[in-house]
PDB file as gemmi writes it, atoms N, CA and C in Angstrom:
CRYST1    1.000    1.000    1.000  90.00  90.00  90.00 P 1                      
ATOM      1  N   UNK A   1     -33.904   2.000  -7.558  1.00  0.00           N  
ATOM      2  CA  UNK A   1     -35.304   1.916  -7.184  1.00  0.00           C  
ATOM      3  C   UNK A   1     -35.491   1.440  -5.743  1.00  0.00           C  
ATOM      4  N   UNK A   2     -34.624   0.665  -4.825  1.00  0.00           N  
ATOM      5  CA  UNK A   2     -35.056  -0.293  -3.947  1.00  0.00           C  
ATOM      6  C   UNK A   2     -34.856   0.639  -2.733  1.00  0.00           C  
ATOM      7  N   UNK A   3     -34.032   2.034  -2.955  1.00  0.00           N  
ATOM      8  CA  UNK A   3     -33.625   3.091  -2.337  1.00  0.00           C  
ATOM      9  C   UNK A   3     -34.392   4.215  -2.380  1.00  0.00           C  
ATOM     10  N   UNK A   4     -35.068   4.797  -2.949  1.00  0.00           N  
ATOM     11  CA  UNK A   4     -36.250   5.497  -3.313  1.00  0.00           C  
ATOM     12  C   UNK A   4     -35.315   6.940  -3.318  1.00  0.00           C  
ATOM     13  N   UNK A   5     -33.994   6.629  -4.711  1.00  0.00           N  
ATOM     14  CA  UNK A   5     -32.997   7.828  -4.062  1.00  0.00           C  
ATOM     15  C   UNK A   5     -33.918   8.860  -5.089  1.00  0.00           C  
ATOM     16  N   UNK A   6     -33.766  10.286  -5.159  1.00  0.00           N  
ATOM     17  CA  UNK A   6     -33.160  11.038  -6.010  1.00  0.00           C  
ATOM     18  C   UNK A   6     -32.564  10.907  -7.165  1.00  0.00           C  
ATOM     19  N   UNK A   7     -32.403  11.836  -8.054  1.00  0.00           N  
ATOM     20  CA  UNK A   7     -31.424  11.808  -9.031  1.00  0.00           C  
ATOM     21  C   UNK A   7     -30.022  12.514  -8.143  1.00  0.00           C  
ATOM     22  N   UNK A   8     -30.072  13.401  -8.142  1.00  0.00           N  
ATOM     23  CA  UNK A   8     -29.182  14.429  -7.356  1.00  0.00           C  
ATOM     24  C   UNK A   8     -28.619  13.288  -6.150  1.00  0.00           C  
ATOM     25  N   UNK A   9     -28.749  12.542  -5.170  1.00  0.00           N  
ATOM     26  CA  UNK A   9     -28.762  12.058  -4.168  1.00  0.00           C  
ATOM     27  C   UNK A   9     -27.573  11.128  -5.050  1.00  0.00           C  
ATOM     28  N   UNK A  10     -27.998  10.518  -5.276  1.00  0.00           N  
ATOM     29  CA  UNK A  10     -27.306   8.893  -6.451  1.00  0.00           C  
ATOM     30  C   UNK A  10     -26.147   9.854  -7.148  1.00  0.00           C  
ATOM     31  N   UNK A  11     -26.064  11.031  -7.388  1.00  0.00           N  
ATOM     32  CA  UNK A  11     -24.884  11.426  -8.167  1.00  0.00           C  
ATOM     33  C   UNK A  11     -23.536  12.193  -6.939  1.00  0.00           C  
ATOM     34  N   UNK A  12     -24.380  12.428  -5.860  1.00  0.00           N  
ATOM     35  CA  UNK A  12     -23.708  12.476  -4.702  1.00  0.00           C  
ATOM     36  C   UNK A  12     -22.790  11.561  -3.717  1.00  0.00           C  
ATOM     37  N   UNK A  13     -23.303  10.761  -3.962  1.00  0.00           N  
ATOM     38  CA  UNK A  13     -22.773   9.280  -3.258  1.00  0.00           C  
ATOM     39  C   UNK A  13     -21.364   8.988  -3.342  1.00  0.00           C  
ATOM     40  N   UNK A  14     -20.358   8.536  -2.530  1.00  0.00           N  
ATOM     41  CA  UNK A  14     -19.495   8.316  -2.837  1.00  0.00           C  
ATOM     42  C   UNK A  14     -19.314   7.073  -2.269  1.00  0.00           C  
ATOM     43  N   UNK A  15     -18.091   5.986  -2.511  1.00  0.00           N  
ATOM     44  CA  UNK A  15     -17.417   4.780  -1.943  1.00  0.00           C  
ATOM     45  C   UNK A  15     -17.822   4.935  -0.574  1.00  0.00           C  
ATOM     46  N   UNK A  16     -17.102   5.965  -0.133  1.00  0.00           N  
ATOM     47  CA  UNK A  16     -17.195   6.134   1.188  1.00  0.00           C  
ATOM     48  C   UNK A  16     -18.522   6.458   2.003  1.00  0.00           C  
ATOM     49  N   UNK A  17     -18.982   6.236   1.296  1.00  0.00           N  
ATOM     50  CA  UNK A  17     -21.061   6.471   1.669  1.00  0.00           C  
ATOM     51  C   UNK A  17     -21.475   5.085   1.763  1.00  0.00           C  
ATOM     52  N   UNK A  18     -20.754   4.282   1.650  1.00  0.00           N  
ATOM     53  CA  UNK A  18     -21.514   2.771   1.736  1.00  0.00           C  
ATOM     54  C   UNK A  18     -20.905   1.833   2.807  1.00  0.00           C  
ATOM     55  N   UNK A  19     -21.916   1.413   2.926  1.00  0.00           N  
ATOM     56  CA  UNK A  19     -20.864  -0.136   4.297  1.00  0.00           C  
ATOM     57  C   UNK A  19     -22.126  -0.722   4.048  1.00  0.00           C  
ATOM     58  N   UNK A  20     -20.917  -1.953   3.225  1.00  0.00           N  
ATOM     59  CA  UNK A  20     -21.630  -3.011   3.298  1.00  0.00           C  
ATOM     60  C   UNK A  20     -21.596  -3.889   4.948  1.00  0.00           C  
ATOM     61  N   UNK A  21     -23.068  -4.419   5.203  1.00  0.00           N  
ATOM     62  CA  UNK A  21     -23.043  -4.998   6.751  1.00  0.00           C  
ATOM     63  C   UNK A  21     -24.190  -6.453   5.970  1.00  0.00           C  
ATOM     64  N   UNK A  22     -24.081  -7.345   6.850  1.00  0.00           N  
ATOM     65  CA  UNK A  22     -24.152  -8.347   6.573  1.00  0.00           C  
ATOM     66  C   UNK A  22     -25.659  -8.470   6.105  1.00  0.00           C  
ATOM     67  N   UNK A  23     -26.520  -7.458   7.077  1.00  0.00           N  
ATOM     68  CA  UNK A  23     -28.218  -7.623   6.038  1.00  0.00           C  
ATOM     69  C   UNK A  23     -27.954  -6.973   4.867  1.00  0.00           C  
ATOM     70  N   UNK A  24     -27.039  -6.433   4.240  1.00  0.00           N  
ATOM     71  CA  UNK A  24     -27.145  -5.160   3.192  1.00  0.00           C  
ATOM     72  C   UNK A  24     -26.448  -4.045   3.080  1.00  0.00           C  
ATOM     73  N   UNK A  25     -26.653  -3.149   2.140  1.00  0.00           N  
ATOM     74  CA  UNK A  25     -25.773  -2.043   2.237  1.00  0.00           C  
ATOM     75  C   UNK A  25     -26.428  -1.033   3.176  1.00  0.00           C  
ATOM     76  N   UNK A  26     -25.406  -0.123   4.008  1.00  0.00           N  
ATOM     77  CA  UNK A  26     -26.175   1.180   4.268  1.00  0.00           C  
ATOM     78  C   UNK A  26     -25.607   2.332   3.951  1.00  0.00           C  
ATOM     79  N   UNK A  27     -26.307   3.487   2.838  1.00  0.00           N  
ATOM     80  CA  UNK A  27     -25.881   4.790   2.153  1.00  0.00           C  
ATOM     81  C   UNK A  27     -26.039   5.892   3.216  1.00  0.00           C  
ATOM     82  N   UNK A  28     -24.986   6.368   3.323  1.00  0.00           N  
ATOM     83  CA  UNK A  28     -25.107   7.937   3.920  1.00  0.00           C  
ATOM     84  C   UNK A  28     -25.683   8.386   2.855  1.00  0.00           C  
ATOM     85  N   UNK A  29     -26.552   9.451   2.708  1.00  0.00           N  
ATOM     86  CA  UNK A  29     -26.892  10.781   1.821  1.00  0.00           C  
ATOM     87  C   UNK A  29     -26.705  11.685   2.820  1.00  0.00           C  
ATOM     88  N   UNK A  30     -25.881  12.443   2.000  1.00  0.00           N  
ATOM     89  CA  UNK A  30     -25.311  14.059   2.810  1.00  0.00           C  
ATOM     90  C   UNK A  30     -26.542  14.695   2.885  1.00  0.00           C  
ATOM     91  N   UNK A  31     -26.709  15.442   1.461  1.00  0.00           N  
ATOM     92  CA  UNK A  31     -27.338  16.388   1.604  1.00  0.00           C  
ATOM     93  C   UNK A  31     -29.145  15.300   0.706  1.00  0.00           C  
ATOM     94  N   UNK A  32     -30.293  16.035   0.901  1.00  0.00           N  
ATOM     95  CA  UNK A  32     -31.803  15.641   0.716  1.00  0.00           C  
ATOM     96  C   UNK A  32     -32.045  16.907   0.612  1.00  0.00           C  
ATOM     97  N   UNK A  33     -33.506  17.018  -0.411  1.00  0.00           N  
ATOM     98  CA  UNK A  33     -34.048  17.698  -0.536  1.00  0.00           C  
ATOM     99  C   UNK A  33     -35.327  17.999   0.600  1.00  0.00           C  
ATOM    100  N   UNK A  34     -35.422  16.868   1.024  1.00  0.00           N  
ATOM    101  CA  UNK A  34     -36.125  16.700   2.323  1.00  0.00           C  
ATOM    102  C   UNK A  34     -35.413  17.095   3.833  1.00  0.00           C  
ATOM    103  N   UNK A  35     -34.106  17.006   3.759  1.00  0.00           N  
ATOM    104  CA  UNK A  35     -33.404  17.525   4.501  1.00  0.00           C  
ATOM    105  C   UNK A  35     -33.031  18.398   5.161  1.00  0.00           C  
ATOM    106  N   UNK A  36     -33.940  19.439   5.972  1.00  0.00           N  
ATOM    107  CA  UNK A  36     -33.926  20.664   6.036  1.00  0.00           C  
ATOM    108  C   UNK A  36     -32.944  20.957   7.276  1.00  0.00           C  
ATOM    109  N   UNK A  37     -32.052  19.708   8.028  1.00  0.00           N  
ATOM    110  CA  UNK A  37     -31.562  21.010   8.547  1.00  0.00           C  
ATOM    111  C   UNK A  37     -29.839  20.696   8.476  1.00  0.00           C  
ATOM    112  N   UNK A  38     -29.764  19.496   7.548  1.00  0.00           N  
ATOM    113  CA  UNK A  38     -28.277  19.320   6.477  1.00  0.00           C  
ATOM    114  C   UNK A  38     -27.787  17.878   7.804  1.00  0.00           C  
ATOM    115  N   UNK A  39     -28.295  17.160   7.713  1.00  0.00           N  
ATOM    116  CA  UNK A  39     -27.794  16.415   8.937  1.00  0.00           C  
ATOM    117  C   UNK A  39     -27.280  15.335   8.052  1.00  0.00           C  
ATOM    118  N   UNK A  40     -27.950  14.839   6.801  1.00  0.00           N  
ATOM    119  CA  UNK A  40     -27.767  13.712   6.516  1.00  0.00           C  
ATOM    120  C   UNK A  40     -28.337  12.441   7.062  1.00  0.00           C  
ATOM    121  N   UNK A  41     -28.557  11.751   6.229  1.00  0.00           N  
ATOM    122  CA  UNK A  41     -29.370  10.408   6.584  1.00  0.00           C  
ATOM    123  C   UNK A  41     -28.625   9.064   6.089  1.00  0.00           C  
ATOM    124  N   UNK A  42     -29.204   7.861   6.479  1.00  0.00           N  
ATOM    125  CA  UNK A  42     -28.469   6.570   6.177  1.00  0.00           C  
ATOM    126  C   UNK A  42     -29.467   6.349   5.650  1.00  0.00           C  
ATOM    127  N   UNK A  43     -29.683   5.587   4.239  1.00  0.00           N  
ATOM    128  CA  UNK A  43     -31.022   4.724   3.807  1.00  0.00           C  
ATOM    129  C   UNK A  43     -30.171   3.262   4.015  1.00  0.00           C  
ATOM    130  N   UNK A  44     -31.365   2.106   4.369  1.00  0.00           N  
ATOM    131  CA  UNK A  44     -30.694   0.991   4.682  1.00  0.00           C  
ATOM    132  C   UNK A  44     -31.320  -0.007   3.094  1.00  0.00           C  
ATOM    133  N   UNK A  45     -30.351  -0.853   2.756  1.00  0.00           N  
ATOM    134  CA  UNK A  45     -31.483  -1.435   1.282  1.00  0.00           C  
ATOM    135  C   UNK A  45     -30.677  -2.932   2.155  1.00  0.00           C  
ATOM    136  N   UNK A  46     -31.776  -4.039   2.356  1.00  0.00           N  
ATOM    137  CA  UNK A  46     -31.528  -5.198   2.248  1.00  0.00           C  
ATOM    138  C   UNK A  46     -31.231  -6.203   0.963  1.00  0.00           C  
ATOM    139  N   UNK A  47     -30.676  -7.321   1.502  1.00  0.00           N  
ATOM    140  CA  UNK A  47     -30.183  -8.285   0.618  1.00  0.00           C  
ATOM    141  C   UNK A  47     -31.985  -8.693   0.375  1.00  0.00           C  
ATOM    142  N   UNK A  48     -31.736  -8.647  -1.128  1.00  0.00           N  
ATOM    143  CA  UNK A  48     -33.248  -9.791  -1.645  1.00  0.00           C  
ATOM    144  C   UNK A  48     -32.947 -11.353  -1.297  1.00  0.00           C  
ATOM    145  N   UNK A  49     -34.387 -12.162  -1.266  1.00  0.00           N  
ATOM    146  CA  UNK A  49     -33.984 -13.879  -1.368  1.00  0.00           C  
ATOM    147  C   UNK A  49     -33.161 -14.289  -3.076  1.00  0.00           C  
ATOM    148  N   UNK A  50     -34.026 -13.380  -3.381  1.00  0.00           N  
ATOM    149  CA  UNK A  50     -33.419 -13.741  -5.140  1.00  0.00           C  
ATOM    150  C   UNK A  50     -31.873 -12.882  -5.458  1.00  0.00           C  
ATOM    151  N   UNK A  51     -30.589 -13.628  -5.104  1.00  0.00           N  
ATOM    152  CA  UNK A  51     -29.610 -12.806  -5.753  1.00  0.00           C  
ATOM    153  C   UNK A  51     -30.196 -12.360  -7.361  1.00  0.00           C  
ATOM    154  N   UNK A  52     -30.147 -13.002  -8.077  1.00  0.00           N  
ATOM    155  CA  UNK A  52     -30.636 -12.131  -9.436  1.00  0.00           C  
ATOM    156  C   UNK A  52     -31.206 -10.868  -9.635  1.00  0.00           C  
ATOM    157  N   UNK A  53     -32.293 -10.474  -8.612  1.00  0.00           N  
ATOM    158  CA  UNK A  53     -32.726  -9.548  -8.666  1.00  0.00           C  
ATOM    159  C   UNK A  53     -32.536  -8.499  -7.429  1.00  0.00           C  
ATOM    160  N   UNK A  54     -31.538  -8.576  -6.869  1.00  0.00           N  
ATOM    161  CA  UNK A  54     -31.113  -7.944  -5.496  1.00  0.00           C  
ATOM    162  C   UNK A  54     -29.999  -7.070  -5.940  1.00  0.00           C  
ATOM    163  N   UNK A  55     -30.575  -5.920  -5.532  1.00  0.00           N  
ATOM    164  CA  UNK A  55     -29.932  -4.648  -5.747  1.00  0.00           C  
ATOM    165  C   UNK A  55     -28.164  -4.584  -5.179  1.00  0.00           C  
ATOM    166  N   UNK A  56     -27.940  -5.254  -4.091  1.00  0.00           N  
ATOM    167  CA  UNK A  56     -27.042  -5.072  -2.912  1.00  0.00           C  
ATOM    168  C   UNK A  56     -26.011  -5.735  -3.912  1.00  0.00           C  
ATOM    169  N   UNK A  57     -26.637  -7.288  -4.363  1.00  0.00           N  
ATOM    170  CA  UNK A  57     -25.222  -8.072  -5.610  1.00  0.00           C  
ATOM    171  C   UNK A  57     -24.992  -7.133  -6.538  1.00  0.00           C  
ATOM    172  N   UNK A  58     -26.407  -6.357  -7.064  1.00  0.00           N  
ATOM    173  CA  UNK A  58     -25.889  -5.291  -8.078  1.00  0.00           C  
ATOM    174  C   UNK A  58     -24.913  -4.629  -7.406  1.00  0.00           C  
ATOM    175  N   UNK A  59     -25.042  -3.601  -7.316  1.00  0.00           N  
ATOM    176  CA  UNK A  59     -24.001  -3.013  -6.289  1.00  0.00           C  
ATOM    177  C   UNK A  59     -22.769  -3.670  -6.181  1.00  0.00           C  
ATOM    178  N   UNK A  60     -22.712  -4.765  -5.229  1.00  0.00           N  
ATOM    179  CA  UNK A  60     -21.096  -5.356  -5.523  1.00  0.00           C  
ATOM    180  C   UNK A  60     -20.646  -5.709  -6.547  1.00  0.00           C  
ATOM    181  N   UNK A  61     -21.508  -6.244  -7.677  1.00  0.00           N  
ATOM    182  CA  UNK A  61     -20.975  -6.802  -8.735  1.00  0.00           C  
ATOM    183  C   UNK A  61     -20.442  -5.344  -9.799  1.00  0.00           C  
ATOM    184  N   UNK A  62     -20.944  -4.380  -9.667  1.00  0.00           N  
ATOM    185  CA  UNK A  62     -20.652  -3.267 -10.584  1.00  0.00           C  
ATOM    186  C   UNK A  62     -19.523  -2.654  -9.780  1.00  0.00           C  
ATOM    187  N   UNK A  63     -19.190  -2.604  -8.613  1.00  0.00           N  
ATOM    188  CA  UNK A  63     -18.075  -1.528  -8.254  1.00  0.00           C  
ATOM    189  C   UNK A  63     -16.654  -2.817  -8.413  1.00  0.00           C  
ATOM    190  N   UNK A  64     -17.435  -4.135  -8.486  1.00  0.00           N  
ATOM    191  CA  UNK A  64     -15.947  -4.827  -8.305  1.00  0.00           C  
ATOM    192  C   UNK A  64     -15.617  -5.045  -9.941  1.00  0.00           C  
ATOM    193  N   UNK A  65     -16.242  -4.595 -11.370  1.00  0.00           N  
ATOM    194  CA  UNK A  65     -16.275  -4.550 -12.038  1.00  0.00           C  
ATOM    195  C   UNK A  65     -16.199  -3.312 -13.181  1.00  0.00           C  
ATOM    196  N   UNK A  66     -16.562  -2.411 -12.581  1.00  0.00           N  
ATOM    197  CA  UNK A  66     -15.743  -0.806 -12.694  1.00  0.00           C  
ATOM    198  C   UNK A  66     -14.722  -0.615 -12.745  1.00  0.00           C  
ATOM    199  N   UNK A  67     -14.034   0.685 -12.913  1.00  0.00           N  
ATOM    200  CA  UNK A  67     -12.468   0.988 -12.954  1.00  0.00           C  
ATOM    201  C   UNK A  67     -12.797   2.017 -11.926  1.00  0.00           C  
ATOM    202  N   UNK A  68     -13.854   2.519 -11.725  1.00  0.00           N  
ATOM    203  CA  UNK A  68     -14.200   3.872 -10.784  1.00  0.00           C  
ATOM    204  C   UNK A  68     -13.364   4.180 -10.217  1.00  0.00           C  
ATOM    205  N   UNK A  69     -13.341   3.239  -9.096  1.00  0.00           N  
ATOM    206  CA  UNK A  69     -12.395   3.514  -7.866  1.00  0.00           C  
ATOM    207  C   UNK A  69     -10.722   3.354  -7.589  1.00  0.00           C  
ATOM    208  N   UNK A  70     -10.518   2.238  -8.876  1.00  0.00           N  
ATOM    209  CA  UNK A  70      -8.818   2.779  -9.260  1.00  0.00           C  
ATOM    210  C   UNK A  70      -8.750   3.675  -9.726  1.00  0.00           C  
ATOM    211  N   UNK A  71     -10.041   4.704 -10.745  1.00  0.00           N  
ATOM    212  CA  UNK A  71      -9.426   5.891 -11.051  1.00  0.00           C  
ATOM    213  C   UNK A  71      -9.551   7.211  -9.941  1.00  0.00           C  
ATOM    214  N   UNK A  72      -9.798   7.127  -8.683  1.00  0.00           N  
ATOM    215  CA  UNK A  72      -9.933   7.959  -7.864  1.00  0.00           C  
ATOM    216  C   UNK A  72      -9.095   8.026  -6.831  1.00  0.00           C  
ATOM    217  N   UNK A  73      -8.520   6.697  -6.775  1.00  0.00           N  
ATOM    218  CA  UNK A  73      -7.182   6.603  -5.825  1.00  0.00           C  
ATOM    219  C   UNK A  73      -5.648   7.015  -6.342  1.00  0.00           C  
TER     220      UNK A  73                                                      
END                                                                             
């Protein structure tokens, strides 16, 4: 939600689409439906005051808690 992605966009995404930087994460999206001429965009999502409800801990806390990415290497 805090990304205003797509469905399609969010199933696109890869590891390598993210860097985490110290305000937050920032996502490449390749391809948008808004995207008309394929350039790709960065959406930026900041850290909330409230870890509890901050998307960005989500985020770290689920990929460091996944198997995802040992199963892709």
């Amino acid at each position: 939600l805090a990304g205003g992605f797509r469905r399609s966009e969010l199933l696109a995404i890869l590891h390598e689409d993210l860097d985490f930087v110290s305000e937050g994460v920032k996502i490449f999206v390749k391809r948008s439906k808004t995207d008309q001429s394929g350039e790709g965009m960065t959406k930026g999502i900041p850290y909330f005051s409230n870890p509890k409800y901050c998307p960005v801990v989500a985020l770290k806390n689920w990929i460091e808690n996944s198997e995802i990415l040992m199963l892709t290497h």
